[in-house]
C-alpha positions, 0 to 999 in steps of 0.5 A: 437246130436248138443246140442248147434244147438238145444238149440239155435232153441229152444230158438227161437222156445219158443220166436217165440211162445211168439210172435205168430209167425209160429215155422214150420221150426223151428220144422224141423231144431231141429228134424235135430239137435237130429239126431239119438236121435230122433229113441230113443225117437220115440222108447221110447214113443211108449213102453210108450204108449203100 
């Protein structure tokens, strides 16, 4: 996982939401940034859920 790559999109995620504007990119590139982490968290919130 890139911390420093997600923590920027998602700084500009939260003023783009501010601001009103579309976050759709955004959502792919921070998905892209957590690489591997995001199977964990998948698997997490699908035993949460159950």
């Amino acid at each position: 996982m890139d911390r420093s790559l997600l923590s920027k999109i998602l700084i500009q995620m939260r003023k783009h939401l501010e601001d009103g504007k579309e976050i759709g990119d955004m959502k792919v590139g921070a998905l892209l940034a957590l690489g591997h982490q995001l199977e964990a968290i998948f698997y997490y919130l699908g035993h949460e859920n159950l």
